[in-house]
C-alpha positions in Angstrom: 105.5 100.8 130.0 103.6 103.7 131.0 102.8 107.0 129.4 99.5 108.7 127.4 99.6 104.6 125.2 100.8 102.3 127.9 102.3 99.3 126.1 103.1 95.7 126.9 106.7 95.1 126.3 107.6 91.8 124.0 109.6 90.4 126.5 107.1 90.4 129.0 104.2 89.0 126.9 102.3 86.1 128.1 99.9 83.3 126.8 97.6 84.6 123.7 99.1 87.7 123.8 102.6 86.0 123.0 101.6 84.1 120.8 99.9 87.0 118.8 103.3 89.0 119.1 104.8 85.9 118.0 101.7 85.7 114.7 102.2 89.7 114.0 106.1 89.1 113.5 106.0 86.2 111.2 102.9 87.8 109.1 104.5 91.4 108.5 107.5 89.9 108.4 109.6 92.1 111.2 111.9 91.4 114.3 109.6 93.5 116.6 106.0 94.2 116.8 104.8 98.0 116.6 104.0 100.0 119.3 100.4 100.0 118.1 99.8 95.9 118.4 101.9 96.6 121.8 99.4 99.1 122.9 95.9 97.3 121.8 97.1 94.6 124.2 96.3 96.6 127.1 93.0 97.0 126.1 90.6 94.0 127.1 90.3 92.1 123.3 91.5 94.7 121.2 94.1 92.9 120.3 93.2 89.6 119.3 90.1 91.2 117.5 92.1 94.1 115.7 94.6 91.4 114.5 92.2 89.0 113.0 90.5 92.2 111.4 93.3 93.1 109.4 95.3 89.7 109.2 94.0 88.7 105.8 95.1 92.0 104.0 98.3 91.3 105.3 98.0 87.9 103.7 96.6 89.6 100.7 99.6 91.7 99.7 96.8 95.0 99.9 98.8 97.1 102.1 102.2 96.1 100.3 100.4 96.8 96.8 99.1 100.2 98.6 102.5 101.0 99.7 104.3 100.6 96.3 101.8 103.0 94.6 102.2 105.2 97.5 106.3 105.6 97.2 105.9 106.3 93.4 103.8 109.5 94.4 104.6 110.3 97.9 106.5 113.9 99.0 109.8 113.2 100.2 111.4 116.4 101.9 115.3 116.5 100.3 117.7 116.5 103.0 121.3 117.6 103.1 123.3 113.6 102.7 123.4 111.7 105.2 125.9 109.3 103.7 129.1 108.2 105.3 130.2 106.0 108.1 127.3 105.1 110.7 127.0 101.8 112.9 125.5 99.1 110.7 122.5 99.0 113.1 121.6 102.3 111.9 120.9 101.1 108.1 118.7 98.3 109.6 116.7 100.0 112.0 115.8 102.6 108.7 115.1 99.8 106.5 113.1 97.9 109.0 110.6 100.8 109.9 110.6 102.1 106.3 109.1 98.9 105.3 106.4 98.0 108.3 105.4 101.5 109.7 104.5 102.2 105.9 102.9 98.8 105.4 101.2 99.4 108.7 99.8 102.7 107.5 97.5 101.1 104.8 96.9 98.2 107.0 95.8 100.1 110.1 94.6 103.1 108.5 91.8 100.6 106.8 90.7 99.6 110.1 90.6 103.4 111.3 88.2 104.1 107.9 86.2 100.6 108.8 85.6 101.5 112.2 84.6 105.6 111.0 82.3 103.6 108.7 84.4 105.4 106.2 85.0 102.5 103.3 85.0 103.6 100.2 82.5 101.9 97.5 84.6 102.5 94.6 86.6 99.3 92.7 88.0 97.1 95.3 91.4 97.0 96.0 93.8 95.1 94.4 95.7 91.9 96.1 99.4 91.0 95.1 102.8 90.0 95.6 104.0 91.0 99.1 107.2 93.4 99.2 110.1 91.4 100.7 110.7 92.2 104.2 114.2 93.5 105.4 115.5 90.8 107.4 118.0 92.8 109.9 118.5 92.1 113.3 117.8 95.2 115.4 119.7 96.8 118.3 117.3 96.9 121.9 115.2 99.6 122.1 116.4 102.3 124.3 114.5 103.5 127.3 116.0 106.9 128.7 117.7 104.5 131.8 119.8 103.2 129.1 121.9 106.8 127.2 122.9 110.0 128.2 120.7 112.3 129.4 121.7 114.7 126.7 120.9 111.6 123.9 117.6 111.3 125.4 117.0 114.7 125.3 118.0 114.5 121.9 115.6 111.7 120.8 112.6 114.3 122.5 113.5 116.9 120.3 113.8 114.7 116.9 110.5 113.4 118.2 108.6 116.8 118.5 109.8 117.4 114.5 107.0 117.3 112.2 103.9 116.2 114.7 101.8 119.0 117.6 99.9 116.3 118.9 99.7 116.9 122.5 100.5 114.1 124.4 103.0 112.7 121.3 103.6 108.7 121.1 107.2 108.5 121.3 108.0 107.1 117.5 109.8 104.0 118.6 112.1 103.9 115.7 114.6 107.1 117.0 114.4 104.5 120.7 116.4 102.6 117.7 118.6 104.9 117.0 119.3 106.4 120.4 122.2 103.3 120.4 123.7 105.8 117.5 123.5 109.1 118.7 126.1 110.7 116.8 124.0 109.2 113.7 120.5 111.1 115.4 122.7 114.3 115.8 123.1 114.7 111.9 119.5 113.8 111.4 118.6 116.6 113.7 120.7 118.7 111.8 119.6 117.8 108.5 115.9 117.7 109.1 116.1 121.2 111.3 115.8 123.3 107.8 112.7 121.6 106.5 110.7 121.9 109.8 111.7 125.4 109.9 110.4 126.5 106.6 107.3 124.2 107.0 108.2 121.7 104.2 108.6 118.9 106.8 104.7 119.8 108.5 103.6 120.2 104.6 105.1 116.5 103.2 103.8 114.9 106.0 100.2 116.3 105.7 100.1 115.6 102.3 101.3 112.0 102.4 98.7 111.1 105.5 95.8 113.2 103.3 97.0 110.5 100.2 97.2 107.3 102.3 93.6 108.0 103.8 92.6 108.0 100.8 93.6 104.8 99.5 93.1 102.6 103.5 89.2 104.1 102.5 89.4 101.4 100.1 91.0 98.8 101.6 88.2 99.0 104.1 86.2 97.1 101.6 88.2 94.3 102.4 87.5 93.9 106.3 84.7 91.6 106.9 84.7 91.5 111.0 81.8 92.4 113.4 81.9 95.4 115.5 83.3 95.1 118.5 82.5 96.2 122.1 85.4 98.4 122.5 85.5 99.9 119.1 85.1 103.6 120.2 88.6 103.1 122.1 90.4 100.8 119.3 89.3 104.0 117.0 90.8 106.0 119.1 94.1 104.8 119.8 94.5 103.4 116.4 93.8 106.5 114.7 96.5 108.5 117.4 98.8 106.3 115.8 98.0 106.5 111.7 97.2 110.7 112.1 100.6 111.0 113.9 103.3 109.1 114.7 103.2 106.3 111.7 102.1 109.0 109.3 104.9 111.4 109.8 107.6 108.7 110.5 106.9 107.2 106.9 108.2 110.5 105.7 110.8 111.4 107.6 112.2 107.7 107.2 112.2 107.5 103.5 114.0 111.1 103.9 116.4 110.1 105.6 117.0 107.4 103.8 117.2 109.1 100.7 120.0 111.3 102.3 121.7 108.2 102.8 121.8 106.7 99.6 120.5 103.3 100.8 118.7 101.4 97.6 115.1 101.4 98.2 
């Protein structure tokens, strides 16, 4: 895949970096590995090195503890419903990226603060039970060969909603829902009012400015040496956490508080 994070595709991984696909699903406890993992395995060892990093908290429960503290707290924008008929693929992907892009926030966004030396030296974090994992089966992800031009378009536009960076990581969850685009046409609808009036940009700032705070302290927990590459990891990790993870976690739980779906 190409673009400003190139990616290796699941299908077409190979050797270790199969098998580490293969580890990352099984240990967060999803049908498809985030862009982010995707992306770190087109830089020579990132991958293997950023995995075994972070594994244990995984193991730990620390980002699910993180992320159940987070929820109780966190700014959700209120959107006009949602609810009503929508393919059942549509309910999946939501509660599939509600659960890892937000456990991935605390987990990644610890290696971010380890790498900025940034840990914090305050109590250590606590470990605990692990938050069940949806287990849906997800449609393929679209690629802008596979829908209308005008849902592709669409799935741009929804992208740009809530994030400036410049060049934006396509948020792989609305590749998801481009299979359902009459689905992504009420979400632009219903999410057009709060990026207007700034609430959207607001929520979003304040839940990434919140969850900074807490990966600080799961930084304690990494024990790993510094590796050669670690200016780069930094830097595409962090592209990641600061934007597309960071404001998907709120515009997912928004949406999926307009739809009614138990959380």
């Amino acid at each position: 895949m190409n673009g400003p994070f190139p990616a290796i595709a699941e299908a077409s991984a190979t050797g270790e970096t199969a098998d580490l696909f293969a580890d990352i699903r099984a240990t967060v406890g999803v049908r498809v590995v985030n862009l982010v993992w995707r992306h770190l395995a087109t830089l020579d060892g990132a991958l293997p090195w950023a995995w075994a990093a972070v594994k244990p908290l995984y193991l730990g429960g620390l980002p699910d503890q993180a992320a159940q503290r987070f929820r109780e707290t966190m700014i959700v924008p209120k959107l006009a419903s949602l609810a009503g008929d929508a393919p059942t693929s549509v309910d999946a992907v939501l509660a599939s990226y509600d659960h890892s892009n937000t456990i991935n926030l605390f987990a990644l966004g610890a290696l971010v603060a380890w790498l900025r030396d940034e840990a914090d030296g305050g109590p250590p974090p606590p470990h605990g039970p692990r938050l069940r994992a949806p287990d849906v089966a997800l449609p393929v992800l679209a690629s802008e060969a596979d829908v209308a031009p005008e849902t592709w378009a669409l799935v741009q536009r929804l992208n740009r909603l809530g994030d400036t960076a410049q060049p934006l990581i396509l948020a792989s969850m609305y590749r998801h829902l481009a299979r359902a685009p009459a689905f992504l046409e009420r979400v632009e609808a219903a999410l057009a009012p709060v990026q207007a009036d700034g609430f959207l940009d607001r929520a979003i700032a304040a839940n990434r400015a919140a969850a900074h705070e807490t990966a600080k302290r799961l930084a304690q927990a990494i024990s790993a040496q510094r590796p050669p590459l670690a200016d780069k990891i930094e830097t595409s990790v962090s592209a990641f956490i600061d934007h597309a993870i960071a404001k998907m976690v709120t515009i997912c739980r928004s949406i999926r508080v307009a739809r009614g779906q138990p959380l």
